[in-house]
C-alpha positions as CSV (number, residue, x, y, z in Angstrom):
1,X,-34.4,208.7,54.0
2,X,-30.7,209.4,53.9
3,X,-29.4,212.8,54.2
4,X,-25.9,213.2,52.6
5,X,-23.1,215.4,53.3
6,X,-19.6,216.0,51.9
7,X,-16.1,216.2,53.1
8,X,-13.5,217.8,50.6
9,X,-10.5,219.7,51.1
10,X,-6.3,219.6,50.6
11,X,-4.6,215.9,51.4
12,X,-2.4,215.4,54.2
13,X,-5.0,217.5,56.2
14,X,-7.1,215.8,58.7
15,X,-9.9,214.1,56.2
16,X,-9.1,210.9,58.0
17,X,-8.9,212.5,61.6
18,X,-12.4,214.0,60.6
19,X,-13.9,210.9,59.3
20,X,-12.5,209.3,62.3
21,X,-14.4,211.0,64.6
22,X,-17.4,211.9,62.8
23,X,-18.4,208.2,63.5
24,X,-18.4,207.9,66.8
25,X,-21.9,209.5,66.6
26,X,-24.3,206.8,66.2
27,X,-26.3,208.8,63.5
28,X,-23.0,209.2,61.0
29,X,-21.6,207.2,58.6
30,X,-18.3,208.2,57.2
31,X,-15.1,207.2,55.5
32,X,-11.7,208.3,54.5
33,X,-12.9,208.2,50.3
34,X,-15.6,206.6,48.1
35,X,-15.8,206.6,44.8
36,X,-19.2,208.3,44.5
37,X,-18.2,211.5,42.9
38,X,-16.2,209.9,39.9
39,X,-19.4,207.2,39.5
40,X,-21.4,210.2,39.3
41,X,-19.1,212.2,36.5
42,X,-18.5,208.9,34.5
43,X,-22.7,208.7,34.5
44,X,-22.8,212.2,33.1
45,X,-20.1,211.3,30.5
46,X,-21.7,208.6,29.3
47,X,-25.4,210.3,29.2
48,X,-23.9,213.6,27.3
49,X,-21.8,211.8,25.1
50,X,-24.8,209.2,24.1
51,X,-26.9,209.4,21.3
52,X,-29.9,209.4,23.7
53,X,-28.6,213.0,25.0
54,X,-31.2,215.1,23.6
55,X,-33.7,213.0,24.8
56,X,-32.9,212.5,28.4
57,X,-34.6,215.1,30.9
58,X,-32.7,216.9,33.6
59,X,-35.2,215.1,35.9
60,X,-34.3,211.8,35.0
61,X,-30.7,212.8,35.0
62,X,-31.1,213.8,38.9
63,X,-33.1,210.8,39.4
64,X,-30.0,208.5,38.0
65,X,-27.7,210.5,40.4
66,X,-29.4,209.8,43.5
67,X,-29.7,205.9,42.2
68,X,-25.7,206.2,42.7
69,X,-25.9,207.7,45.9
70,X,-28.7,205.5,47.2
71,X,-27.0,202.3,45.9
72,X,-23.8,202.8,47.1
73,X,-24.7,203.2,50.5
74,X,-27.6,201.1,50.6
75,X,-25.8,198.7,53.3
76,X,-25.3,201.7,55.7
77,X,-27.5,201.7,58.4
78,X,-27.1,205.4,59.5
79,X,-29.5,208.2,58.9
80,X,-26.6,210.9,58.0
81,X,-24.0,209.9,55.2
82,X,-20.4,211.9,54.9
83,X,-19.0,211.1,51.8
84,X,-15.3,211.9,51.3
85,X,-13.6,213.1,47.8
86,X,-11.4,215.7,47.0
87,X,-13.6,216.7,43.7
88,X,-16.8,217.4,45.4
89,X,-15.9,221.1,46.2
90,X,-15.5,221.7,42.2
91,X,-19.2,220.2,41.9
92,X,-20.8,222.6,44.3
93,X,-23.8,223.4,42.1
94,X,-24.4,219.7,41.5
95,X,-24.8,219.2,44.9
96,X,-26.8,222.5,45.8
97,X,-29.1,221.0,43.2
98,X,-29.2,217.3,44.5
99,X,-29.3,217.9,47.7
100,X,-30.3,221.6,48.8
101,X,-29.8,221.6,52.5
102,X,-26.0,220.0,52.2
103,X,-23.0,221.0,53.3
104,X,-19.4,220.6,52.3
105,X,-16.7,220.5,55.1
106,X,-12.9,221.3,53.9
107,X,-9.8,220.1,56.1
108,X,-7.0,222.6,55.3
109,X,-3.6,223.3,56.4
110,X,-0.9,225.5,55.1
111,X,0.8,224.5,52.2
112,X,4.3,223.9,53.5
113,X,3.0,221.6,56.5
114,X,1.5,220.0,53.6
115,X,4.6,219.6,52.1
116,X,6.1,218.5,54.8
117,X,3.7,215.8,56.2
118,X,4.3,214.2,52.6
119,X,7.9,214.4,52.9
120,X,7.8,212.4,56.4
121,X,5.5,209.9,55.0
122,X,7.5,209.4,51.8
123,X,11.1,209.1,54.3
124,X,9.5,207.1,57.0
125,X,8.7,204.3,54.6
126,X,12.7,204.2,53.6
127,X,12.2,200.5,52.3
128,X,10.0,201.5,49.3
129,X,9.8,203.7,46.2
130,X,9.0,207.4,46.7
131,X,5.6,206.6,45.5
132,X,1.8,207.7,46.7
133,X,-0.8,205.3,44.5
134,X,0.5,204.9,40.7
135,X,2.7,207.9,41.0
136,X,6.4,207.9,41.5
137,X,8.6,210.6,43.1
138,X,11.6,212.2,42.2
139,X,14.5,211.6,45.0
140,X,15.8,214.9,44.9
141,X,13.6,216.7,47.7
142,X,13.3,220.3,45.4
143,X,12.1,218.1,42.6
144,X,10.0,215.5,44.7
145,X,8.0,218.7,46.1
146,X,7.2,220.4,43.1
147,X,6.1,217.2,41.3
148,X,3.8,216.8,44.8
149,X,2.7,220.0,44.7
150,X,1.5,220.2,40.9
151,X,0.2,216.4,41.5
152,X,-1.4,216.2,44.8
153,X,-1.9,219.7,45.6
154,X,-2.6,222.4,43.2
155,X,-5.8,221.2,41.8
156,X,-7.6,220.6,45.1
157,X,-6.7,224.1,46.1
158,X,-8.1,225.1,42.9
159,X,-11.5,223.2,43.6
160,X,-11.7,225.0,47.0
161,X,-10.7,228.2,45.7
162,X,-14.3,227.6,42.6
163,X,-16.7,226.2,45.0
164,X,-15.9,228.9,47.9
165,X,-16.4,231.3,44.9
166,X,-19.5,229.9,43.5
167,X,-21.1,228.9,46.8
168,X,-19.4,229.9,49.9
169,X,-22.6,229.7,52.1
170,X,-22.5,225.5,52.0
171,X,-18.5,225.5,53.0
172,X,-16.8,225.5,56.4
173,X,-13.2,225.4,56.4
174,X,-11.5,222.9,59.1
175,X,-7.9,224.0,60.2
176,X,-6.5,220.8,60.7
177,X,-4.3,222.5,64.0
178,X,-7.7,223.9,65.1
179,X,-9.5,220.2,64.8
180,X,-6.1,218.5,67.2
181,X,-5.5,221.3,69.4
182,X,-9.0,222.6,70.3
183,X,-11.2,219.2,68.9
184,X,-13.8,220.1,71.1
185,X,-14.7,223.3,70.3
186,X,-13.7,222.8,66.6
187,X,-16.6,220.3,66.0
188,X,-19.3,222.1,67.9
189,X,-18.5,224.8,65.6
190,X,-19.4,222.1,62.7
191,X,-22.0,220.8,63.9
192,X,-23.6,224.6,64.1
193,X,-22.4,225.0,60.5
194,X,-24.6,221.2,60.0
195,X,-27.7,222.5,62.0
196,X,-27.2,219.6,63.9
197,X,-27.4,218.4,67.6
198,X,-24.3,218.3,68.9
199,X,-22.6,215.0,70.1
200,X,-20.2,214.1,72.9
201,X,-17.3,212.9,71.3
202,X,-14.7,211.1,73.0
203,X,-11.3,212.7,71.8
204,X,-9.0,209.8,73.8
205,X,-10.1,207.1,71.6
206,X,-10.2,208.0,68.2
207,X,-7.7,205.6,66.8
208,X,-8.2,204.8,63.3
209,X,-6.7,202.7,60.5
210,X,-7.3,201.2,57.2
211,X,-4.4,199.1,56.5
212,X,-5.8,197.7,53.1
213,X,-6.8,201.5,51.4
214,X,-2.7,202.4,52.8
215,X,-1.8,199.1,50.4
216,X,-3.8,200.3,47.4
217,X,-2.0,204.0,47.9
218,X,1.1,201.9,48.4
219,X,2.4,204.2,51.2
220,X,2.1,202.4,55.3
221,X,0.2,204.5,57.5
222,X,-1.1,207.4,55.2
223,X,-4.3,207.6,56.8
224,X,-3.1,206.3,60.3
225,X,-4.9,208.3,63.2
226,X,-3.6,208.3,66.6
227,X,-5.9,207.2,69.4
228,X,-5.6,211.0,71.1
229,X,-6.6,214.0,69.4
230,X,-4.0,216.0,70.2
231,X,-1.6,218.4,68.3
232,X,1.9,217.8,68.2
233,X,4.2,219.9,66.1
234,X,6.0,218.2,63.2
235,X,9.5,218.1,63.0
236,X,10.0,220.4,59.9
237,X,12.6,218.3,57.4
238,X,12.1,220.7,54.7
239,X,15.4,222.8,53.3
240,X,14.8,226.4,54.1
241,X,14.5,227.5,50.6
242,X,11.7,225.2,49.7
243,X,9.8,226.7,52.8
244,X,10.5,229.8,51.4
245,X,9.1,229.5,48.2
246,X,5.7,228.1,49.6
247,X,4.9,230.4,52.2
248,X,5.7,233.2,49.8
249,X,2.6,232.0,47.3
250,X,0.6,232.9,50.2
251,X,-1.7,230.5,49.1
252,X,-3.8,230.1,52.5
253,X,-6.7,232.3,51.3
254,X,-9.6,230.9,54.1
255,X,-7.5,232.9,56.6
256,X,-8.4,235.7,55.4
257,X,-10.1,238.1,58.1
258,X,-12.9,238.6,55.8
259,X,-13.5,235.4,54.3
260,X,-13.4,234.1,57.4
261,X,-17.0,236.5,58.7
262,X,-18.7,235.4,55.8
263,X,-18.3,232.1,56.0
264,X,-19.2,231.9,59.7
């Protein structure tokens, strides 16, 4: 029987990197996204809103969940499933209720590197629309990162912010600088979290691509990971005020020193 457990924090974060190296162990299965969670609230949309509402017990409700779960990943020959959506950390009871031993682990970074790792994406590919999936940019940069901000940003942060809340015993918080500069002792200190046996992961060959999910997000190399975990420090092309304004939201709130014992 599958066990399943969930990745879900802030984009432009180390999800991929994650994913990436979660499945080098031979027990994992894991991606950069899936669209599990939204199957799962279109089911419940279409149960509450039916005329059969009344008469449908939470049982067989849970029972039609796991039928998503199960069938999606029905092909995967892997005792340990990770699956990956921004939404899941806004669903913690759901999942507590599903599956009561799981755990949700959230990639984070501050919100101007963020920001920033956007910004070089959006440049890089010079040749195309400022664009990330159906949604157009702005070309002026003070405009571009608010629109990325309130479109990309604000309501994952808002998800972590509810499920650490509601449940912060079945959330562990990934720095995505922790993860490339100390990889090593950053995933032992998931796999604890896990209750898990630790695995020997190789961090010099963790290259990663999926050329065809980049094409549906119609941005090149947005979930591009380098063969070596390693951290190297972005070359900062915000303007100074737009730093400003984002580090002064002070918005980082899993550094803080208590937060930070409890969830440990």
């Amino acid at each position: 029987m599958k066990q399943y457990y969930f990745i879900s924090g802030l984009p432009r974060s180390g999800s991929t990197l994650l994913s990436a190296i979660l499945k080098q162990n031979l027990e994992f299965y894991a991606d950069i996204s899936s669209p599990v969670e939204s199957l799962v609230q279109t089911s419940i949309d279409i149960i509450t809103g039916s005329e059969n509402n009344f008469t449908i017990e939470d049982e067989q409700r849970k029972n039609l969940c796991y039928g998503i779960f199960d069938g999606y990943y029905r092909h995967i020959d892997k005792p340990v499933i990770f699956d990956s959506s921004r939404h899941w950390t806004k669903k913690t009871n759901f999942l507590q209720a599903l599956f009561p031993y799981t755990k949700i682990i959230c990639p984070v970074r501050d919100i101007v590197s963020i920001l920033n790792s956007f910004e070089v994406i959006l440049n890089k590919n010079c040749f195309h629309t400022k664009r990330i999936n159906e949604k157009i940019f702005s070309d002026n940069i003070f405009l571009r990162t608010q629109e990325i901000f309130e479109r990309e940003i604000i309501d994952c942060h808002l998800f972590l912010q509810e499920g650490y809340e509601i449940n912060s015993e079945m959330i562990y918080f990934v720095e995505y600088e922790n993860l490339c500069k100390e990889p090593e002792k950053t995933m032992r200190e998931v796999y604890k979290f896990l209750d898990k046996p630790y695995y020997l992961h190789d961090f010099e060959n963790v290259k990663y691509s999926n050329e065809s999910f980049d094409k549906v997000c119609n941005q090149k190399d947005l979930h591009t990971v380098r063969k070596r975990v390693e951290y190297k420090p972005p070359r900062c092309i915000l303007p100074p005020d737009i730093i400003k304004k984002y580090r002064e939201r002070n918005m980082e709130f899993w550094r803080d020193t208590k937060m930070n014992i409890e969830y440990r």
